[in-house]
CHARMM internal coordinates of N, CA and C (Angstrom, degrees):
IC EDIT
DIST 1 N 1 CA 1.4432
DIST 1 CA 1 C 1.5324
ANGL 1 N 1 CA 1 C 108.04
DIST 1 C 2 N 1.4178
ANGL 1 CA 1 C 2 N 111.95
DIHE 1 N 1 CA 1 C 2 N 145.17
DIST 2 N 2 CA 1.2545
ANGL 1 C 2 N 2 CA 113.96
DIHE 1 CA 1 C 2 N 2 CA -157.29
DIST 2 CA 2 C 1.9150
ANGL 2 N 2 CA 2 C 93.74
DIHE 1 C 2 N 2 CA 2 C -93.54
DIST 2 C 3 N 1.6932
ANGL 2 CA 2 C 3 N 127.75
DIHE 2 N 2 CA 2 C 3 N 154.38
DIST 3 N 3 CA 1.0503
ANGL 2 C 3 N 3 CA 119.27
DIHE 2 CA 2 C 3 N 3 CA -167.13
DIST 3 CA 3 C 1.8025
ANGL 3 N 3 CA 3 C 97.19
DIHE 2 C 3 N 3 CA 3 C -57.68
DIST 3 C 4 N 1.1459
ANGL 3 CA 3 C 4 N 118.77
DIHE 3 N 3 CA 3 C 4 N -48.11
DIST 4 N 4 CA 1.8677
ANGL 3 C 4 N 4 CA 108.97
DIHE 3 CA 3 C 4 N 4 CA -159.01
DIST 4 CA 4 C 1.7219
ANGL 4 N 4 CA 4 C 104.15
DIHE 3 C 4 N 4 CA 4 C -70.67
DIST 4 C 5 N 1.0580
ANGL 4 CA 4 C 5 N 113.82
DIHE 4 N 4 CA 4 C 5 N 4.64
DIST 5 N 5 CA 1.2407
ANGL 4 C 5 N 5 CA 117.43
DIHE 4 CA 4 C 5 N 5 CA -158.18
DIST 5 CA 5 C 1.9900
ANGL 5 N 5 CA 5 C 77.56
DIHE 4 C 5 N 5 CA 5 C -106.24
DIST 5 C 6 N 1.3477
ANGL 5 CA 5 C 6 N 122.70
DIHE 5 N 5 CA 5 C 6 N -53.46
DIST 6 N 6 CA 1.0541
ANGL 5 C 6 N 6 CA 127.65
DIHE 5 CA 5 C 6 N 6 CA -163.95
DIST 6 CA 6 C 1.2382
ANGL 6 N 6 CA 6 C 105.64
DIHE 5 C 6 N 6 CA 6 C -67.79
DIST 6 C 7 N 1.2478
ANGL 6 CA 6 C 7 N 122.50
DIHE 6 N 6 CA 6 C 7 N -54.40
DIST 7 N 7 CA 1.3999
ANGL 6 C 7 N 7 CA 132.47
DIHE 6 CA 6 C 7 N 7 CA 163.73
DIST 7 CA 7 C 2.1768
ANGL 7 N 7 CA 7 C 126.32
DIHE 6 C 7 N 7 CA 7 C -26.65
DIST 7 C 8 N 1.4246
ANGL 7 CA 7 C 8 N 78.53
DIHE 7 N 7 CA 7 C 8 N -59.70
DIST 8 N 8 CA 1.6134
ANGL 7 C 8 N 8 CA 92.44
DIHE 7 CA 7 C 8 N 8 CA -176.51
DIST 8 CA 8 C 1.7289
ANGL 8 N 8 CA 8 C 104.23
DIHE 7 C 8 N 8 CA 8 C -66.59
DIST 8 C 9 N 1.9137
ANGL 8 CA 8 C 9 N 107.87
DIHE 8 N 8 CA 8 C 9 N -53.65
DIST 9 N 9 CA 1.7899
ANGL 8 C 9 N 9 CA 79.99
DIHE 8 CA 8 C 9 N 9 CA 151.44
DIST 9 CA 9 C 1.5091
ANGL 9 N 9 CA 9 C 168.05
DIHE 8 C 9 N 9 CA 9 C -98.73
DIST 9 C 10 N 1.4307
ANGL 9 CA 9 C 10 N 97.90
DIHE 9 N 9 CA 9 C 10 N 31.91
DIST 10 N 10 CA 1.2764
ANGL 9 C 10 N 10 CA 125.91
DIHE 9 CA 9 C 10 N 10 CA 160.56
DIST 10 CA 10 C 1.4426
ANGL 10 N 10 CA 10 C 102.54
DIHE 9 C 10 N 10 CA 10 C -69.64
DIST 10 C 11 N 1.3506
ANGL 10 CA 10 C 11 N 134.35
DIHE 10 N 10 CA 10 C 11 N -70.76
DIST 11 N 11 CA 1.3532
ANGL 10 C 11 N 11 CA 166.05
DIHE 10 CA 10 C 11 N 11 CA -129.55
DIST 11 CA 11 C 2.4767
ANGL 11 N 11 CA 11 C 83.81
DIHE 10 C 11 N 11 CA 11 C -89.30
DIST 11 C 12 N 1.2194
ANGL 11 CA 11 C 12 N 82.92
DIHE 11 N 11 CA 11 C 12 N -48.37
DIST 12 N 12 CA 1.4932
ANGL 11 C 12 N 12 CA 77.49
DIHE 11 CA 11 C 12 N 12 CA -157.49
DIST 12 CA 12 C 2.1301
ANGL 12 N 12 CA 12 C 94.46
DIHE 11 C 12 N 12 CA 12 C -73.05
DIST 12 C 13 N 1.7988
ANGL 12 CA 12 C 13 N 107.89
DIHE 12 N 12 CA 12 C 13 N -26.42
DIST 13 N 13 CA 1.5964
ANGL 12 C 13 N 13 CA 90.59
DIHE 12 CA 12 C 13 N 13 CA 177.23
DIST 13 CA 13 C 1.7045
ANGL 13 N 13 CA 13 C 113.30
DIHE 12 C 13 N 13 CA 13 C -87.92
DIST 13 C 14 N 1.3008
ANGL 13 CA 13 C 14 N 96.32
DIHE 13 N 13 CA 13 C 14 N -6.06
DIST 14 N 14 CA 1.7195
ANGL 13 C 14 N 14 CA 90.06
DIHE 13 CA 13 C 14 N 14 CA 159.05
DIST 14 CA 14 C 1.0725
ANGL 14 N 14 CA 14 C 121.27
DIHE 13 C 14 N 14 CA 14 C -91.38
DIST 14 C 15 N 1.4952
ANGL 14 CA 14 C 15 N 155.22
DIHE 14 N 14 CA 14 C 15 N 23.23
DIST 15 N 15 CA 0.7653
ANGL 14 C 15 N 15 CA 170.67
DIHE 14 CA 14 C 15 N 15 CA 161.54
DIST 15 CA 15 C 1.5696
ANGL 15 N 15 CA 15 C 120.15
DIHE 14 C 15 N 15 CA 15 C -106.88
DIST 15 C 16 N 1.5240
ANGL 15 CA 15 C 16 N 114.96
DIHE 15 N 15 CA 15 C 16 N -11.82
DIST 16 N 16 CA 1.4149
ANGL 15 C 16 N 16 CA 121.04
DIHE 15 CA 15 C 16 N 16 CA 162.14
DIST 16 CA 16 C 1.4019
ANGL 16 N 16 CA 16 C 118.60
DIHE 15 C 16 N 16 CA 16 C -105.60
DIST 16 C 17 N 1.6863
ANGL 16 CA 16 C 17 N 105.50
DIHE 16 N 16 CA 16 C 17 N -22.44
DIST 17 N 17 CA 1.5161
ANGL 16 C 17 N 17 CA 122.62
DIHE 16 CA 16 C 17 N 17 CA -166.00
DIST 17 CA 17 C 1.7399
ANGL 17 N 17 CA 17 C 98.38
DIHE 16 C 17 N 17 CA 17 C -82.69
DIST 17 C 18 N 0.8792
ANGL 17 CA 17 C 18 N 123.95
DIHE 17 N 17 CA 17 C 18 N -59.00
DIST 18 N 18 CA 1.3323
ANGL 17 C 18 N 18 CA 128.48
DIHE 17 CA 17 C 18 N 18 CA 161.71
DIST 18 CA 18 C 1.8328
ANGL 18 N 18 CA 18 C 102.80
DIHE 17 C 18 N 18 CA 18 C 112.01
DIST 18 C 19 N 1.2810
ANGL 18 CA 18 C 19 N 94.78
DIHE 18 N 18 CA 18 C 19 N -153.37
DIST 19 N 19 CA 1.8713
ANGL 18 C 19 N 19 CA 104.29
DIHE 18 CA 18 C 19 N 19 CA -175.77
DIST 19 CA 19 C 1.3495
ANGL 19 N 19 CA 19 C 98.04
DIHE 18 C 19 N 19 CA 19 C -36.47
DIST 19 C 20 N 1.6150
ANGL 19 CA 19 C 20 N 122.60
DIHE 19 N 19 CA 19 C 20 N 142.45
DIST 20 N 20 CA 1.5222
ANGL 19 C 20 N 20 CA 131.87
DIHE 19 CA 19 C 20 N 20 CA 157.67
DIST 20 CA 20 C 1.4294
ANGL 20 N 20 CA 20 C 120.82
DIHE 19 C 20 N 20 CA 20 C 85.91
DIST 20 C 21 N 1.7984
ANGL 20 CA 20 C 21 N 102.27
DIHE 20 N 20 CA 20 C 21 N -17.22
DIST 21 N 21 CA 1.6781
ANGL 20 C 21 N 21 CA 100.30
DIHE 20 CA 20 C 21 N 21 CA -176.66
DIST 21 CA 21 C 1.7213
ANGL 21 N 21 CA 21 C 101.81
DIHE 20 C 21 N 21 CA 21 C -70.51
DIST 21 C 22 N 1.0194
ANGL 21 CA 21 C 22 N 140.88
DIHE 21 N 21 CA 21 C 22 N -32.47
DIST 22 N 22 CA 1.5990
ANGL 21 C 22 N 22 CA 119.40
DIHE 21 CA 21 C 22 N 22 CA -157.88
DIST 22 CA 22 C 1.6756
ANGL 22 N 22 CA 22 C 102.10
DIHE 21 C 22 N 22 CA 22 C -77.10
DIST 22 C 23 N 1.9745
ANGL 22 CA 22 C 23 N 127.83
DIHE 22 N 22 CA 22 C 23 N -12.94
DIST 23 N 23 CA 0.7762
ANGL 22 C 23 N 23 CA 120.20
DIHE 22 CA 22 C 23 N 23 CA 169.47
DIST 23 CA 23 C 1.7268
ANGL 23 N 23 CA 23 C 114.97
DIHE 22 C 23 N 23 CA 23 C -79.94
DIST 23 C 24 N 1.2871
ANGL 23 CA 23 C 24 N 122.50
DIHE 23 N 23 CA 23 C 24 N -40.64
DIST 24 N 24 CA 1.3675
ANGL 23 C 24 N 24 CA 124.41
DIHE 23 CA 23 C 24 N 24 CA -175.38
DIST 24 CA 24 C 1.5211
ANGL 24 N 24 CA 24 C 86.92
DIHE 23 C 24 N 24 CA 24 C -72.01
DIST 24 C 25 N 1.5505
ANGL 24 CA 24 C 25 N 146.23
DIHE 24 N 24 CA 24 C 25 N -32.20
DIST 25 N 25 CA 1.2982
ANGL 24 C 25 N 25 CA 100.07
DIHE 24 CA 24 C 25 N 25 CA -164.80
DIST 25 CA 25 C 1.3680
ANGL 25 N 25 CA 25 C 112.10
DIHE 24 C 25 N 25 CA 25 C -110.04
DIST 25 C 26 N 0.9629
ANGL 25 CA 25 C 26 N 120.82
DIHE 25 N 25 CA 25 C 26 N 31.09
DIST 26 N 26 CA 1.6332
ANGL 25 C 26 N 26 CA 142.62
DIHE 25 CA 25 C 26 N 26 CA 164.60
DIST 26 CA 26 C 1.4244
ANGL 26 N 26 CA 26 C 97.95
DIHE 25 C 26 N 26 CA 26 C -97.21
DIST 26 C 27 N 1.8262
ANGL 26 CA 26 C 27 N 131.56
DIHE 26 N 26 CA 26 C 27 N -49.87
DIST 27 N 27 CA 1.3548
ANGL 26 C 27 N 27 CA 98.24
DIHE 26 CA 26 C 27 N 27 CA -179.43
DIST 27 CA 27 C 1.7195
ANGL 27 N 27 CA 27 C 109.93
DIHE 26 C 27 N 27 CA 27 C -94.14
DIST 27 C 28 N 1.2478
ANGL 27 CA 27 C 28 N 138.17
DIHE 27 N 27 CA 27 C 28 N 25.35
DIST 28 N 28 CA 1.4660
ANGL 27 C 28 N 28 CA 135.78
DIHE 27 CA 27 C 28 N 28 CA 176.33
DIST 28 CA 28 C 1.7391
ANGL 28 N 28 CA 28 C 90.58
DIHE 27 C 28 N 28 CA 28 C -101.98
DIST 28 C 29 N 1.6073
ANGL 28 CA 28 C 29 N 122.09
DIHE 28 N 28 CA 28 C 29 N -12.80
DIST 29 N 29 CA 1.4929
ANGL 28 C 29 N 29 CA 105.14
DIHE 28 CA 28 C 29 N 29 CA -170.67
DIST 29 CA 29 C 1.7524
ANGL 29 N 29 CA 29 C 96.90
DIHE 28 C 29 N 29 CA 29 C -105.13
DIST 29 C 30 N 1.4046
ANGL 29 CA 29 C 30 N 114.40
DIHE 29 N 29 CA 29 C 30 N -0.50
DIST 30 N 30 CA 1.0493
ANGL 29 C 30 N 30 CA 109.34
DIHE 29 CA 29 C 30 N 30 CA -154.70
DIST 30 CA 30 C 1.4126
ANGL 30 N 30 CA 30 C 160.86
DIHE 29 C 30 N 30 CA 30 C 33.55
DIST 30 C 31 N 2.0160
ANGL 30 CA 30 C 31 N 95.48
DIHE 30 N 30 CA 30 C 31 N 59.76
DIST 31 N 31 CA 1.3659
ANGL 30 C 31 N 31 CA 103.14
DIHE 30 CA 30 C 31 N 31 CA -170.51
DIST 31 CA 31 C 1.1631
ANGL 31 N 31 CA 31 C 87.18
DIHE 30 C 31 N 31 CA 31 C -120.32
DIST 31 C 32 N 1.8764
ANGL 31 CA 31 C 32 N 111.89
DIHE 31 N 31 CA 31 C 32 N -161.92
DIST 32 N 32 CA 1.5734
ANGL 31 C 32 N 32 CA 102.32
DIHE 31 CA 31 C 32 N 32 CA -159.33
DIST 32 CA 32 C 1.9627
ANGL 32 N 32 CA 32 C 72.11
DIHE 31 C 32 N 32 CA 32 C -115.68
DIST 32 C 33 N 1.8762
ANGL 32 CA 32 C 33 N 101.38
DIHE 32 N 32 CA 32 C 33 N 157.11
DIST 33 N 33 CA 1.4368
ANGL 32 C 33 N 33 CA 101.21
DIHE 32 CA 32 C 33 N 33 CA -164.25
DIST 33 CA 33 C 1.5007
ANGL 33 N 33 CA 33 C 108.92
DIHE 32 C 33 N 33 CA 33 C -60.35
DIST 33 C 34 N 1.3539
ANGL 33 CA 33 C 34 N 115.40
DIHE 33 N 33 CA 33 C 34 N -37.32
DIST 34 N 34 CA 1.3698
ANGL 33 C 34 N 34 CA 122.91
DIHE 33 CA 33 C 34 N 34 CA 173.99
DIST 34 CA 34 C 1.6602
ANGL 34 N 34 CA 34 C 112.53
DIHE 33 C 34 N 34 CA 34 C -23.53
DIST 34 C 35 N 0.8881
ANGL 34 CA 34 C 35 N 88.48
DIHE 34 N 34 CA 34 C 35 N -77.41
DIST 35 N 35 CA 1.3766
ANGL 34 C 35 N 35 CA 113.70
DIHE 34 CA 34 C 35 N 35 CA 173.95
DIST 35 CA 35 C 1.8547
ANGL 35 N 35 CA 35 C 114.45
DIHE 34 C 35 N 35 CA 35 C -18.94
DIST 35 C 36 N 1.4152
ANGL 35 CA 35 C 36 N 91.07
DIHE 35 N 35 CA 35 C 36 N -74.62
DIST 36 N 36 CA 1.4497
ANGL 35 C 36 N 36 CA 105.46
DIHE 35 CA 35 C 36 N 36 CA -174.21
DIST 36 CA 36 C 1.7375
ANGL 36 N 36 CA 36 C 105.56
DIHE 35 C 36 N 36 CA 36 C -68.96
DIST 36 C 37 N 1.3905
ANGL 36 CA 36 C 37 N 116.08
DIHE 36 N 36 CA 36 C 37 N -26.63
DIST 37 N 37 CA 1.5963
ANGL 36 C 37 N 37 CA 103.99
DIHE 36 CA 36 C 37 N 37 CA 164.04
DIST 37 CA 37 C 0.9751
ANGL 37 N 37 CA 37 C 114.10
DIHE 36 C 37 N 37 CA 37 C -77.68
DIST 37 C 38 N 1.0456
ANGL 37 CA 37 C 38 N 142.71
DIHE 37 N 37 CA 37 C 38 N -8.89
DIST 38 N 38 CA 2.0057
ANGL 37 C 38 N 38 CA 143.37
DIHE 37 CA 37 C 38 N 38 CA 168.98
DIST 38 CA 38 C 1.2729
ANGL 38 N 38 CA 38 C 93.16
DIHE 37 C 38 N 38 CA 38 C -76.07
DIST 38 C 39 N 1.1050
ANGL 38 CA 38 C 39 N 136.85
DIHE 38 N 38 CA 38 C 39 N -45.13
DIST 39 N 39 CA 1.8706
ANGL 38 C 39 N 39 CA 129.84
DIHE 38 CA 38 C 39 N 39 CA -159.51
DIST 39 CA 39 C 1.7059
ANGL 39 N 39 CA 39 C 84.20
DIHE 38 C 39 N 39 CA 39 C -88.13
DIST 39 C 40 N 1.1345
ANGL 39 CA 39 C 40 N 119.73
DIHE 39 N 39 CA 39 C 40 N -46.62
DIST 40 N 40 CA 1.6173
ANGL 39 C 40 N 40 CA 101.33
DIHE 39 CA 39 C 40 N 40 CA -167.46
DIST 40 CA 40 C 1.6936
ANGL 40 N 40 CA 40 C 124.40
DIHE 39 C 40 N 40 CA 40 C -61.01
DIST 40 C 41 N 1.3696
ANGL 40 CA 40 C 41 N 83.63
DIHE 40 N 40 CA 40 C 41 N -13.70
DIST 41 N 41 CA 1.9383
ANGL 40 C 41 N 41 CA 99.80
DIHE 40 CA 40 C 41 N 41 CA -169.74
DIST 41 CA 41 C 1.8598
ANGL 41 N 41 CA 41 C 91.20
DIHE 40 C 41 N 41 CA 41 C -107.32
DIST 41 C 42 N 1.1632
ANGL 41 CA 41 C 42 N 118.77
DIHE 41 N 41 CA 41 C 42 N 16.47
DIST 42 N 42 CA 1.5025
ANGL 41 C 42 N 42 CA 99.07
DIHE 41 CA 41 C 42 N 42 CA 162.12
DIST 42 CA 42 C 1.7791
ANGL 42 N 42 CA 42 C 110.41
DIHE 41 C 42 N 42 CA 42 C 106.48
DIST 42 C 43 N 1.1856
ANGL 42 CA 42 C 43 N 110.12
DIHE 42 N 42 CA 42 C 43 N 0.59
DIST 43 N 43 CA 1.5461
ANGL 42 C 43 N 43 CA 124.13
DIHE 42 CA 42 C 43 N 43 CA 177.18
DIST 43 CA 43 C 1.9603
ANGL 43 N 43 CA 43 C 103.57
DIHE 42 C 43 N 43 CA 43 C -71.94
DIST 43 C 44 N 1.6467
ANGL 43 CA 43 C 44 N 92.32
DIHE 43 N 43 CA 43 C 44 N 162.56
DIST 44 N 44 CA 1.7612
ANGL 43 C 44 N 44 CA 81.01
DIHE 43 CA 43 C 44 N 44 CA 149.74
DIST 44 CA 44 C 1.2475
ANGL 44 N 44 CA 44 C 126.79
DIHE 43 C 44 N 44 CA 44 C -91.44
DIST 44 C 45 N 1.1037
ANGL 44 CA 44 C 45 N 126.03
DIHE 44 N 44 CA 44 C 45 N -174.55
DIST 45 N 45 CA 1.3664
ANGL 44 C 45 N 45 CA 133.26
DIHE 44 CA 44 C 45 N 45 CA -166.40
DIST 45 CA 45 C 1.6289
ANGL 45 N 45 CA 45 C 116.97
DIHE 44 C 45 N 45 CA 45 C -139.40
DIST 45 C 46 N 1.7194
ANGL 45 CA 45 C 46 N 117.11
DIHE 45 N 45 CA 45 C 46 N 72.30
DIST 46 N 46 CA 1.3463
ANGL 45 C 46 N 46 CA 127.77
DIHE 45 CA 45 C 46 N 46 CA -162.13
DIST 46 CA 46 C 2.2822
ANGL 46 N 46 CA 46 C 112.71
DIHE 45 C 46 N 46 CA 46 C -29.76
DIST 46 C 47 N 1.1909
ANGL 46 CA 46 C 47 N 82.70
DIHE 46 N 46 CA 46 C 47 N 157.98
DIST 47 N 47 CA 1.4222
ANGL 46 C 47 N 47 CA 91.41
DIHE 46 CA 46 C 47 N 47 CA -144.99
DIST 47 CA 47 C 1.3729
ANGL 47 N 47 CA 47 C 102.17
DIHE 46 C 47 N 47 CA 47 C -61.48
DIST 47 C 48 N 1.4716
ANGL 47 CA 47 C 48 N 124.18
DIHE 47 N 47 CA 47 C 48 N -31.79
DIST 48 N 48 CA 1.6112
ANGL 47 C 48 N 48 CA 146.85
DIHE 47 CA 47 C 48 N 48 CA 165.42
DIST 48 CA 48 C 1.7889
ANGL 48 N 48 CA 48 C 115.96
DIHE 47 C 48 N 48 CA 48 C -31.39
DIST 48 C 49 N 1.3652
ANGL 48 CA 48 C 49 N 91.32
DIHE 48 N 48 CA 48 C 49 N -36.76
DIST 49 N 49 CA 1.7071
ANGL 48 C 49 N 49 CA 100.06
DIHE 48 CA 48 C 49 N 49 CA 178.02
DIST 49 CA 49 C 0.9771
ANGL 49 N 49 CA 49 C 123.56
DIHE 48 C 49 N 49 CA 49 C -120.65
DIST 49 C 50 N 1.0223
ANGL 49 CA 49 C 50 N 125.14
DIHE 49 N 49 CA 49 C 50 N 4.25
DIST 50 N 50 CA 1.5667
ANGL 49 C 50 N 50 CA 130.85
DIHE 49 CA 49 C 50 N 50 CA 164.85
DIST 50 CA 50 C 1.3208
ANGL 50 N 50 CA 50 C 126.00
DIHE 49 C 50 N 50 CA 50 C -52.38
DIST 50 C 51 N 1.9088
ANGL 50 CA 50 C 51 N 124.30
DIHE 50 N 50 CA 50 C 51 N -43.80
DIST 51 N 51 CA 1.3671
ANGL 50 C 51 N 51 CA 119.39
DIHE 50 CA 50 C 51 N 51 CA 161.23
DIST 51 CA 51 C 0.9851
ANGL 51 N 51 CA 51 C 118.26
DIHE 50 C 51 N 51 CA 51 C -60.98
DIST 51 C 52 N 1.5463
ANGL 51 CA 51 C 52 N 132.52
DIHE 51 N 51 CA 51 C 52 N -55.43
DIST 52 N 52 CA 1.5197
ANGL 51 C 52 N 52 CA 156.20
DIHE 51 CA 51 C 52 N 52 CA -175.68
DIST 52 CA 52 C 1.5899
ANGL 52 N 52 CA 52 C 96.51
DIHE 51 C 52 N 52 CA 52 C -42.77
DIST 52 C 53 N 1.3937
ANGL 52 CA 52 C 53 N 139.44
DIHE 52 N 52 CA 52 C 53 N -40.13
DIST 53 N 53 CA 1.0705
ANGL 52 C 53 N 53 CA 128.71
DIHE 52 CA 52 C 53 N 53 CA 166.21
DIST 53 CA 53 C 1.0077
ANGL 53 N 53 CA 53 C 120.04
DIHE 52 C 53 N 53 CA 53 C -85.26
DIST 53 C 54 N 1.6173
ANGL 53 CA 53 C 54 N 129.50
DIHE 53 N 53 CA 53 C 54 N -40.47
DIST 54 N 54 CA 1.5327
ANGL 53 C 54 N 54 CA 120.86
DIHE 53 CA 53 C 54 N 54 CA -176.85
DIST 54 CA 54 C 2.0225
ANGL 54 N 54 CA 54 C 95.25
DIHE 53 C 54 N 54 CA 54 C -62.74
DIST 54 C 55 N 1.1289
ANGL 54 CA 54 C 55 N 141.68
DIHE 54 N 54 CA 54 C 55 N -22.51
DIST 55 N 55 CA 1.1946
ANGL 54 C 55 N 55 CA 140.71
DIHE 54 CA 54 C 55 N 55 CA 168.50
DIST 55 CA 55 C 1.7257
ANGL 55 N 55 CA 55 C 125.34
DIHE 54 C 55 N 55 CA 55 C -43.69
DIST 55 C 56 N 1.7420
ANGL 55 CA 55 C 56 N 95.18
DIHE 55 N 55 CA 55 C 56 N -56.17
DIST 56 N 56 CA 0.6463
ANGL 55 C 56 N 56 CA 133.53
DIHE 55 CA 55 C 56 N 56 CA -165.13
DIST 56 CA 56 C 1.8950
ANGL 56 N 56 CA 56 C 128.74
DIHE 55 C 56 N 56 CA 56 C -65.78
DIST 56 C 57 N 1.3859
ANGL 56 CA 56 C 57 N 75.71
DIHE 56 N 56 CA 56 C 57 N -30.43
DIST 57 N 57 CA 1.6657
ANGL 56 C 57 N 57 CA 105.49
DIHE 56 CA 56 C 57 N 57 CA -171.98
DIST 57 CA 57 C 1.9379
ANGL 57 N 57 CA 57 C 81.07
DIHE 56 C 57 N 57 CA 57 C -86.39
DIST 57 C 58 N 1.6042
ANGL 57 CA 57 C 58 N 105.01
DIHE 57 N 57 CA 57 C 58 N -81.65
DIST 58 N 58 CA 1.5968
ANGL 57 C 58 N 58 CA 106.82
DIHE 57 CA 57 C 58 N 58 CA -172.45
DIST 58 CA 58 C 1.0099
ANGL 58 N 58 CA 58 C 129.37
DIHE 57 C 58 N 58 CA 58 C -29.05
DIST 58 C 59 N 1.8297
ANGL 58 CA 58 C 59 N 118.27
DIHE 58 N 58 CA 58 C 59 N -28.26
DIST 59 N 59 CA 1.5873
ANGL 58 C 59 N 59 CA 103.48
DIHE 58 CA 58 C 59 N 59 CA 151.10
DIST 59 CA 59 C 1.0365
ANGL 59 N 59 CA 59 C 142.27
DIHE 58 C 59 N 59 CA 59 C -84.52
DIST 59 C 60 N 1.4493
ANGL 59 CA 59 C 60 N 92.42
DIHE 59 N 59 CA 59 C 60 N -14.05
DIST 60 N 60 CA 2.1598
ANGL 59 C 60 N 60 CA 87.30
DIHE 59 CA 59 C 60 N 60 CA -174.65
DIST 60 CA 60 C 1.9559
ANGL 60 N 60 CA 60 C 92.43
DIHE 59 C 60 N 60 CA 60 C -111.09
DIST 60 C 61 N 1.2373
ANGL 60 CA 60 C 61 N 112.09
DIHE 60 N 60 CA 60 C 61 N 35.54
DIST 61 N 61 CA 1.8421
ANGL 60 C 61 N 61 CA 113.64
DIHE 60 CA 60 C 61 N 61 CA 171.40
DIST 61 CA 61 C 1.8949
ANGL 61 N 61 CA 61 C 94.35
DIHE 60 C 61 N 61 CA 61 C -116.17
DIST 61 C 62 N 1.2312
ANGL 61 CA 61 C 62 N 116.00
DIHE 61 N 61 CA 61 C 62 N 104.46
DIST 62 N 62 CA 1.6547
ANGL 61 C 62 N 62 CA 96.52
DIHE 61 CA 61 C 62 N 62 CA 176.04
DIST 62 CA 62 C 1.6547
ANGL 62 N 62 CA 62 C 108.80
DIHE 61 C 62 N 62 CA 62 C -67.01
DIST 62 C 63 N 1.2143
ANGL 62 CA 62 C 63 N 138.64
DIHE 62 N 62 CA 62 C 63 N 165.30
DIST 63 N 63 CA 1.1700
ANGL 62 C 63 N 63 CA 154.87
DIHE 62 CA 62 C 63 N 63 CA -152.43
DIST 63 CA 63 C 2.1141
ANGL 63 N 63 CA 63 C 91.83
DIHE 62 C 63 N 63 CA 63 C -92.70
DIST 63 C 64 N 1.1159
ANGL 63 CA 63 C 64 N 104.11
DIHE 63 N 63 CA 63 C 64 N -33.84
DIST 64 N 64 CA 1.8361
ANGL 63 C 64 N 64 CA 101.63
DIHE 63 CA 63 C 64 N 64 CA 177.23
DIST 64 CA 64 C 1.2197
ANGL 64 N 64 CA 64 C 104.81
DIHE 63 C 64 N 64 CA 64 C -84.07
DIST 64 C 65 N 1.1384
ANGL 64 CA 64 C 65 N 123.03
DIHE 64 N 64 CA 64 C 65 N -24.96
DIST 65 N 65 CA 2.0748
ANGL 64 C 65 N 65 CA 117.27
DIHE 64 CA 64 C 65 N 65 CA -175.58
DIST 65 CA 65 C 1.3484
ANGL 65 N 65 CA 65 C 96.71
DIHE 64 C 65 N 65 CA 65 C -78.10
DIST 65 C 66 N 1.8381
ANGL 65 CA 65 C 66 N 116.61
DIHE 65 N 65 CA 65 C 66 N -42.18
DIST 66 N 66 CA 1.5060
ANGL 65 C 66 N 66 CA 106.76
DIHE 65 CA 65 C 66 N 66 CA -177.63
DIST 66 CA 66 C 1.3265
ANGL 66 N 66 CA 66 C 125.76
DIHE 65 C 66 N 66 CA 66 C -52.02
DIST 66 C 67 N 1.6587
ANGL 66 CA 66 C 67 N 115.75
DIHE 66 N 66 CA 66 C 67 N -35.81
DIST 67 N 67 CA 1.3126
ANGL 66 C 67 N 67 CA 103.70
DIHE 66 CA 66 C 67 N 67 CA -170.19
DIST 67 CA 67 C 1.3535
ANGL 67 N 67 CA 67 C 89.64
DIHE 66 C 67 N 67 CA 67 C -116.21
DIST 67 C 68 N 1.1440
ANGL 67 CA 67 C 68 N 134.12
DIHE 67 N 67 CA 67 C 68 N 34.75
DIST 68 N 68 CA 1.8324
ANGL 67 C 68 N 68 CA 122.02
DIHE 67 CA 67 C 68 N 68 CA 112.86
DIST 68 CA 68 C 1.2065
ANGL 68 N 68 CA 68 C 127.51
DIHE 67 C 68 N 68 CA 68 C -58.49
DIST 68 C 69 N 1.1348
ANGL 68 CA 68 C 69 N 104.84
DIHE 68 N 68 CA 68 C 69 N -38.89
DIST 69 N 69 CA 1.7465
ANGL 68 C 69 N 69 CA 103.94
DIHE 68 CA 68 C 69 N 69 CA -154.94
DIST 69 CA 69 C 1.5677
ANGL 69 N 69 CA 69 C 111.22
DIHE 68 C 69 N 69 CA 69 C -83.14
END
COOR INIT
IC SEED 1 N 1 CA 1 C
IC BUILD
């Protein structure tokens, strides 16, 4: 998955997950939150965590909210 591609669905299951998800899913992907708010605002996103989040998101995004959102 390409980063903007990764980005937008991060961005799109916090945006269904609501209050508290960008902290639980920074620690279920295990990066530090910093981190994942720099990539969410348009940063890169070192190469180490990049699966661990695209993972991360795919489990806690159900497959019917995705193609709502």
């Amino acid at each position: 998955m390409e980063m903007s591609e990764l980005r937008s669905f991060a961005l799109a299951y916090l945006k269904w997950a609501g209050s508290g998800a960008q902290s639980r899913l920074a620690h279920e992907a295990g990066l530090p939150g910093g981190t994942l708010s720099r990539f969410l605002s348009g940063k890169n996103l070192p190469d180490q965590y990049r699966m661990p989040l695209q993972l991360a998101v795919a489990r806690s995004f159900p497959m019917e909210a995705r193609n709502a959102a």
